[in-house]
C-alpha positions as a printed NumPy array, in Angstrom:
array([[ -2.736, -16.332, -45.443],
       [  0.738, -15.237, -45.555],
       [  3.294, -17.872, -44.074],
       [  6.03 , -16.896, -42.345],
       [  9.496, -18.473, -43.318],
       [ 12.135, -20.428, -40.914],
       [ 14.477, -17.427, -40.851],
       [ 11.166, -15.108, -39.733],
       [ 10.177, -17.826, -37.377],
       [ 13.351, -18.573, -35.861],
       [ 13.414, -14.366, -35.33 ],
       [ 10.549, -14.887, -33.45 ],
       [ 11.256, -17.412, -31.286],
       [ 14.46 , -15.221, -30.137],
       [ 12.724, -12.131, -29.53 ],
       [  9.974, -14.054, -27.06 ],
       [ 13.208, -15.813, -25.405],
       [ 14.671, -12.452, -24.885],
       [ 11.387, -11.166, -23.443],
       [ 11.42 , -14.501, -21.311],
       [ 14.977, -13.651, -19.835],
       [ 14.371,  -9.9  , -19.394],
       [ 11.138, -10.965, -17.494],
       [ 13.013, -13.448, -15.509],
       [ 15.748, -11.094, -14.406],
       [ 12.817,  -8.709, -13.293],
       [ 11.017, -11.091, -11.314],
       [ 13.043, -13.312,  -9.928],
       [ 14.981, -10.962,  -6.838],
       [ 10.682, -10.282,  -6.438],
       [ 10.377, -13.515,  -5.659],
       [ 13.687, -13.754,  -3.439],
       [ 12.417, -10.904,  -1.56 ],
       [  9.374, -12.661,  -1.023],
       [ 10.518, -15.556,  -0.067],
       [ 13.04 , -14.074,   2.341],
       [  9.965, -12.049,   4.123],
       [  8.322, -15.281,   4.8  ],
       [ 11.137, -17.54 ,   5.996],
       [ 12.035, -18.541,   9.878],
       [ 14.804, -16.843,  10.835],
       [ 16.925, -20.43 ,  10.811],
       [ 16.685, -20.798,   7.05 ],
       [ 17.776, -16.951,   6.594],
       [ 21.051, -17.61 ,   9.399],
       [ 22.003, -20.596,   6.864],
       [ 21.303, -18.533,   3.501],
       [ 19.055, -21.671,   2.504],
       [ 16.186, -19.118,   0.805],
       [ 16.41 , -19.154,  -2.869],
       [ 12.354, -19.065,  -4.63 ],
       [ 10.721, -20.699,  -2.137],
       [  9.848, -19.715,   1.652],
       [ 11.578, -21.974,   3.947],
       [ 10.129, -22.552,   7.504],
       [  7.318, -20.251,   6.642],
       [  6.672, -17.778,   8.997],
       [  5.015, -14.408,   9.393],
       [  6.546, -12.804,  11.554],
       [  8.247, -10.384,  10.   ],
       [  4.961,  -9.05 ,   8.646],
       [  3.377,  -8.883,  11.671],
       [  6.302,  -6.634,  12.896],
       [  5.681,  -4.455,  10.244],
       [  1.822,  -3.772,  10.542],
       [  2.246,  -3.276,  14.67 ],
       [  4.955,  -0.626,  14.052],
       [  2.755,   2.073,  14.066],
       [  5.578,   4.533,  12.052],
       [  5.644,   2.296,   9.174],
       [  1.886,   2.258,   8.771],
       [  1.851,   6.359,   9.614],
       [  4.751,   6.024,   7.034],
       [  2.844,   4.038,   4.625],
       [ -0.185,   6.539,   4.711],
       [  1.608,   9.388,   4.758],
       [  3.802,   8.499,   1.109],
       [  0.256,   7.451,   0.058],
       [ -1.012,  10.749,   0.338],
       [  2.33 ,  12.691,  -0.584],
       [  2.342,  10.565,  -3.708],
       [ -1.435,  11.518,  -4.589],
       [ -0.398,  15.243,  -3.844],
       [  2.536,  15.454,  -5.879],
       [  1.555,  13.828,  -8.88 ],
       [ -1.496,  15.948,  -9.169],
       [  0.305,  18.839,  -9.024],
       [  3.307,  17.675, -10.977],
       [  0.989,  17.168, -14.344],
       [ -0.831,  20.328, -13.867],
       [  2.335,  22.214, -13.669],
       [  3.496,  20.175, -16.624],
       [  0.347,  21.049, -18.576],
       [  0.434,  24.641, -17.846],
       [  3.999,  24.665, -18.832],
       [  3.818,  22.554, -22.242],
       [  0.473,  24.178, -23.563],
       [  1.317,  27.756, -23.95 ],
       [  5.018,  26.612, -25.92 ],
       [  2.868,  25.089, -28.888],
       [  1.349,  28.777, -29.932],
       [  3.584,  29.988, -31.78 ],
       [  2.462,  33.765, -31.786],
       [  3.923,  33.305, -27.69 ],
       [  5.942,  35.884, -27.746],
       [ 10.061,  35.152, -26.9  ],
       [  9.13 ,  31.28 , -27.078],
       [ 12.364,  30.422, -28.449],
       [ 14.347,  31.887, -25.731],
       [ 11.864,  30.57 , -23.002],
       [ 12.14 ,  26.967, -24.478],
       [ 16.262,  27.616, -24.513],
       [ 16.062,  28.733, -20.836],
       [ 13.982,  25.697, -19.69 ],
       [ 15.826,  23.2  , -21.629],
       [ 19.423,  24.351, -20.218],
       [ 17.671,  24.046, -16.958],
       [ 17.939,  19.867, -17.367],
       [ 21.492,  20.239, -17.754],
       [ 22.749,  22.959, -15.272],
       [ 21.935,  23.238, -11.339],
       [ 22.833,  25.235,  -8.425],
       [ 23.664,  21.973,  -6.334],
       [ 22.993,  20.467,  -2.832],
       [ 24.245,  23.358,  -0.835],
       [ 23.11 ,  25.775,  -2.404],
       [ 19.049,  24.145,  -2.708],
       [ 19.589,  23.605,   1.128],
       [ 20.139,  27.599,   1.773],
       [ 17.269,  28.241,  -0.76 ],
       [ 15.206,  25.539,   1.414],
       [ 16.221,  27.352,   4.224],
       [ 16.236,  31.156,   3.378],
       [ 12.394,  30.795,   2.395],
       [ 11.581,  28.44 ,   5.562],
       [ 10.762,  24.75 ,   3.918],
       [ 12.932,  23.211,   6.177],
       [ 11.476,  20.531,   8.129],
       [  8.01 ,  21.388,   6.704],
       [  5.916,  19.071,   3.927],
       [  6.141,  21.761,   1.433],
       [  9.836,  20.686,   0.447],
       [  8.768,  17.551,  -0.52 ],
       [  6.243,  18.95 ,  -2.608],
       [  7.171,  22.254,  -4.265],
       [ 11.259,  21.709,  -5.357],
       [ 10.591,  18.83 ,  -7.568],
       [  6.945,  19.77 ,  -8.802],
       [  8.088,  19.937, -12.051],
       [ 10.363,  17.909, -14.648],
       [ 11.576,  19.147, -17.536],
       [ 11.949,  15.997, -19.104],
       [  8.188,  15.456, -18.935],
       [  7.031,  18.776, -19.738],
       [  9.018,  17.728, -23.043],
       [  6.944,  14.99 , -23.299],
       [  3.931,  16.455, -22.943],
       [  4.581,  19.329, -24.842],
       [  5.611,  17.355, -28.101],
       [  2.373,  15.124, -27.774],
       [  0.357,  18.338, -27.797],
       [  2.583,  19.234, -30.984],
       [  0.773,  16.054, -32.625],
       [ -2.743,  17.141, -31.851],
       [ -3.829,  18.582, -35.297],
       [ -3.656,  22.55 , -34.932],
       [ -7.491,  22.44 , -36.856],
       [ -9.072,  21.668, -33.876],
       [ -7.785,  24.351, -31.752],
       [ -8.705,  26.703, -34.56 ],
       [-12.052,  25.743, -34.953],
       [-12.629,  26.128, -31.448],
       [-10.517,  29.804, -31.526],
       [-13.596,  30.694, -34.571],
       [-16.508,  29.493, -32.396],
       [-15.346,  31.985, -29.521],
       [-13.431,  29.043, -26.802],
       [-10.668,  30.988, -24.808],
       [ -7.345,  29.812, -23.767],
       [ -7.801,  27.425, -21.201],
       [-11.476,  26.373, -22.582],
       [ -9.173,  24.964, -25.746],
       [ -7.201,  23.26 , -22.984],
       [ -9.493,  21.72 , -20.85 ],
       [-11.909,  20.829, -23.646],
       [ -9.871,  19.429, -27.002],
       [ -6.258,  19.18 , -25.085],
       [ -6.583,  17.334, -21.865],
       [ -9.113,  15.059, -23.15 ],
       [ -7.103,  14.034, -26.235],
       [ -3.732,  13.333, -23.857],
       [ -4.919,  10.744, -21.838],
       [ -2.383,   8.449, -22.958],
       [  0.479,  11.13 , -22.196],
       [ -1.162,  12.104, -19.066],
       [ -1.1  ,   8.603, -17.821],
       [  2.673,   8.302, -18.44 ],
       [  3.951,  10.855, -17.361],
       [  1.271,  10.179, -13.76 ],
       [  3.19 ,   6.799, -13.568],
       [  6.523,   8.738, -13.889],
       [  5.649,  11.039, -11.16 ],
       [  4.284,   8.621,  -9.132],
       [  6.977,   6.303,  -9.247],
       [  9.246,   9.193,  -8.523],
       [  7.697,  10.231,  -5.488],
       [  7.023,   7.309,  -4.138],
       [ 10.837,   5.811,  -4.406],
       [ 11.817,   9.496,  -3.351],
       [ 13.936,   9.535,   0.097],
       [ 16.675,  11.972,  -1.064],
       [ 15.411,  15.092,  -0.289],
       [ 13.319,  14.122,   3.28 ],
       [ 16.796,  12.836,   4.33 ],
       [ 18.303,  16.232,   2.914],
       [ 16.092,  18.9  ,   4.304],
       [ 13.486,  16.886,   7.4  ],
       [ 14.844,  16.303,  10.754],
       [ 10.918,  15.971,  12.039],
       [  9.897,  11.944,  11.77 ],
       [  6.4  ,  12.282,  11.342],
       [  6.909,  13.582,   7.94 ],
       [  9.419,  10.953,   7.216],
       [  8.271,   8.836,   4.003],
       [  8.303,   5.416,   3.85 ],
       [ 11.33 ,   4.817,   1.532],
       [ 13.66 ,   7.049,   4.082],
       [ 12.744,   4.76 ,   6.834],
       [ 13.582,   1.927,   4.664],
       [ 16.995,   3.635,   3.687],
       [ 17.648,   3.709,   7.557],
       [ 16.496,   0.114,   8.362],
       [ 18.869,  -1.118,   5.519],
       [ 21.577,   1.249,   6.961],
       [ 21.466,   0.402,  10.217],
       [ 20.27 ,  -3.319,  11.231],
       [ 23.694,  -4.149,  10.928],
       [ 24.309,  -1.847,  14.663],
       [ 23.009,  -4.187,  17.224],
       [ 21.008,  -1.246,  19.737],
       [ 19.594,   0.116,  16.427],
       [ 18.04 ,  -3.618,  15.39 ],
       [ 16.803,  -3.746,  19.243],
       [ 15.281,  -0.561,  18.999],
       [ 13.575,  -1.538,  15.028],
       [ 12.375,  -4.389,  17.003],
       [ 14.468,  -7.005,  15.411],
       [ 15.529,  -9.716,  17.683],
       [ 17.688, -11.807,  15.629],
       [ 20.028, -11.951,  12.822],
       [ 17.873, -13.76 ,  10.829],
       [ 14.588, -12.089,  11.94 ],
       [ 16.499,  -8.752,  10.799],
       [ 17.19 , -10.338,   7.141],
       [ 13.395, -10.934,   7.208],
       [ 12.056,  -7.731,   8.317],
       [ 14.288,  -5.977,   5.935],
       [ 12.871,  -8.153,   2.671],
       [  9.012,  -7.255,   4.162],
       [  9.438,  -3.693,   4.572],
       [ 10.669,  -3.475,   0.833],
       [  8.043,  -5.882,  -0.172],
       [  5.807,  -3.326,   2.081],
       [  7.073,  -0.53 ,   0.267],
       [  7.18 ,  -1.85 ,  -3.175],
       [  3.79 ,  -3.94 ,  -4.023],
       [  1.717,  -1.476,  -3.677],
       [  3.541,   0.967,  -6.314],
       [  3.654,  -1.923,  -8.541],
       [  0.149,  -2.177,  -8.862],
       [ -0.562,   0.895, -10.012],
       [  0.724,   0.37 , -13.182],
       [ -1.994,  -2.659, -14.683],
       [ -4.536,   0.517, -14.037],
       [ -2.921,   2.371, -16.243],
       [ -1.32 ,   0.286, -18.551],
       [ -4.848,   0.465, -20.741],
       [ -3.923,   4.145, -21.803],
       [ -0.783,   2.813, -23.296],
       [ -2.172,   0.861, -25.918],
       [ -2.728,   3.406, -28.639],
       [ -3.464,   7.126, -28.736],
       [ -6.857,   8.249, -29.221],
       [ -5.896,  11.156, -31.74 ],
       [ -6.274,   8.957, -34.512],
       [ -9.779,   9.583, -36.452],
       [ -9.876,  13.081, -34.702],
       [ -9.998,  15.297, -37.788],
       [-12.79 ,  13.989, -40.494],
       [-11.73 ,  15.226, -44.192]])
């Protein structure tokens, strides 16, 4: 058994206080937040909540869950997140596979054109006329279709498929598999790691996403979750707009506004022990037998 010398040791030991600090700094405005959403109202007035709750209280909570737009709200993201993800990786898939063949015809200049596309856009004004030429205004679609697709990750996902030994795809080309048999078959299977990324990407996305419902929806009921928490933040400073959120109080506002991002933030959060398992390692590895 190999031991390790000071100098190595010493290494260590900085690296895992660096983790420790970088964890810290990650965690600790969690906590704030969480401890602000369950303080009385008093303790918030004084700015006496650091860590720890103070005057606990649930108030602010319970404002939340009887506000029936921020539960719609809550729902609604849910489902807009779900929607948009699965669409987002199977345009990304459809868009990454064919660039690997190399027999594509023009794939040079189609991987030029996409790739200045990351760089160069038309800009707000002009999206909103596009938005509103082909009639997305105010409807779900425009949180949907616009951002369906990111370069960046069909870049990904196209150089992971690049990794995937071209053997197999031949071997199944001989024994008579078409295009998208090779796809669904050898492809998606063996990207499961990649996949799972770029979901959590997409996901995350979406779900923070408030820039384009503010841009392009005037109708509420298809307001997500993070644009109502833009407003609240905006606007519980304006006395009739805190009466109207329901806030009664100063302090009570301070609370409502750290439990509506703890609302709008756990559950986001725990999507990512699900699919931290596909990070681990690829599954490539062993794939072709010599």
């Amino acid at each position: 058994m190999k031991v390790k010398s000071a100098k190595a040791k010493l290494g260590d030991w900085g690296f895992v206080a660096v983790c420790v600090i970088v964890s810290l700094l990650c965690v600790l405005p969690m906590i704030n937040l969480l401890a602000k959403s369950l303080s009385g109202s008093d303790a918030l007035v004084r700015n006496e909540v650091y860590l720890l709750p103070k005057g606990l209280n649930f108030d602010a909570y319970l404002q939340v869950f009887r506000n029936a737009k921020y539960v719609k709200a809550f729902f609604w993201t849910v489902f807009l997140t779900v929607i948009c993800t699965l669409i987002s990786l199977t345009m990304t898939t459809l868009c990454a596979y064919p660039l690997i063949f190399e027999r594509l015809k023009g794939r040079s200049v189609i991987n030029v054109y996409i790739t200045v596309t990351m760089f160069f856009n038309a800009g707000a004004i002009p999206n909103y006329l596009l938005m509103k030429s082909i009639g997305f205004l105010d409807r779900p679609w425009v949180l949907i279709i616009p951002s369906c697709l990111s370069i960046y990750n069909m870049i990904i996902m196209r150089s992971f498929f690049y990794g995937i030994p071209d053997s197999l795809r031949e071997s199944a080309e001989i024994d008579g598999a078409s295009f998208f048999q090779i796809l669904w078959r050898i492809y998606v299977p063996l990207s499961k790691p990649v996949m799972a990324t770029l979901a959590l990407f997409y996901a995350v996305g979406r779900w923070n996403g408030y820039g384009d419902a503010l841009m392009y929806m005037k109708e509420e009921r298809f307001y997500p979750l993070q644009l109502y928490l833009y407003n609240i933040m905006n606007n519980t400073n304006k006395m009739e707009v805190a009466t109207q959120e329901g806030f009664s109080s100063p302090g009570l506002a301070a609370s409502m506004k750290a439990a509506v991002v703890m609302f709008s933030t756990v559950p986001i959060l725990c999507i990512y022990p699900w699919l931290q398992r596909f990070f681990i390692s690829g599954v490539t590895l062993g794939a072709v037998k010599e």
